[in-house]
N, C-alpha and C positions, 0 to 999 in steps of 0.2 A: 382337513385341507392344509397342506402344505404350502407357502409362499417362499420364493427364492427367489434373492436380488438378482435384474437382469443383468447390472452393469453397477462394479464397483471398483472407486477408485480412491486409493490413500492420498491423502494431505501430501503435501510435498516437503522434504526434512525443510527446518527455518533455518533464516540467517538468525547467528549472533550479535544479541543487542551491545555486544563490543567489538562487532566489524567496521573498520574505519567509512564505511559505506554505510551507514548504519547512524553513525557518531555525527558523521558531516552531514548528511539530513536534518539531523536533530537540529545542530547549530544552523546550519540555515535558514531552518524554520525557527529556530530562536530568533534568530536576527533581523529576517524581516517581517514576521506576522509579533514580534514580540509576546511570546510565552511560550511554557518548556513542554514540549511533547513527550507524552508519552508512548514507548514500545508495546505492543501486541500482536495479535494476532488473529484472523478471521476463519473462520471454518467456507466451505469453495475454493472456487478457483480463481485466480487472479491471473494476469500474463506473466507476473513475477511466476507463477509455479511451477508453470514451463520451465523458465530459466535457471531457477533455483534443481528442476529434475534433471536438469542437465550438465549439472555440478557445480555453476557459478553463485554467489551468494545476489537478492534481488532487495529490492525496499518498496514498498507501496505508498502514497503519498497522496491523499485529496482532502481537501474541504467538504462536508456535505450537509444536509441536515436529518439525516435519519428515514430517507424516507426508500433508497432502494427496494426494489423488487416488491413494491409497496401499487396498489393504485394511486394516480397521478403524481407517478416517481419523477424528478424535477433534479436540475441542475442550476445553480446560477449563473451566471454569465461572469460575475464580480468576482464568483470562486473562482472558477476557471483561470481569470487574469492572475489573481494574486497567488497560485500554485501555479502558476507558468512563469509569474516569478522567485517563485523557490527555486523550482528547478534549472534556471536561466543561471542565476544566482550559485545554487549548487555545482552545476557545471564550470561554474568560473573560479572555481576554490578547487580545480583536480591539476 
């Protein structure tokens, strides 16, 4: 027996962790969660992938505790606040 994907689809190319979009995140999140983030990457899909396959560079950015796509996957409400002020923040440095 033979098995063949029904439906496959490649990663989306990354942004460079020296795009000034990339950089200004970082410092953001240095500046008000106080400590240095580091760049990576996730295998799936995110909304960045979209945008990134449509040629613009994207960033991904949340607090979590590890429990996505997990049984009783959970957000906190406090992450939430304090990455709405990264991003408030980030946007105010363009």
């Amino acid at each position: 027996m033979q098995i063949e994907p029904y439906h496959v689809e490649k990663a989306a190319p990354s942004t460079s962790q020296n795009h000034s979009s990339v950089i200004l995140l970082k410092e953001s999140i240095k500046e008000l969660r106080n400590f240095e983030p580091t760049v990576g990457g996730i295998g799936g899909g995110t909304c960045a992938a979209i945008v990134r396959r449509a040629g613009f560079p994207a960033v991904v950015w949340s607090t979590i505790d590890g429990t996505a796509h997990q049984p009783n996957e959970y957000v906190k409400v406090a992450n939430l606040i304090e990455d709405t002020k990264v991003f408030g923040y980030l946007m105010s440095q363009l």
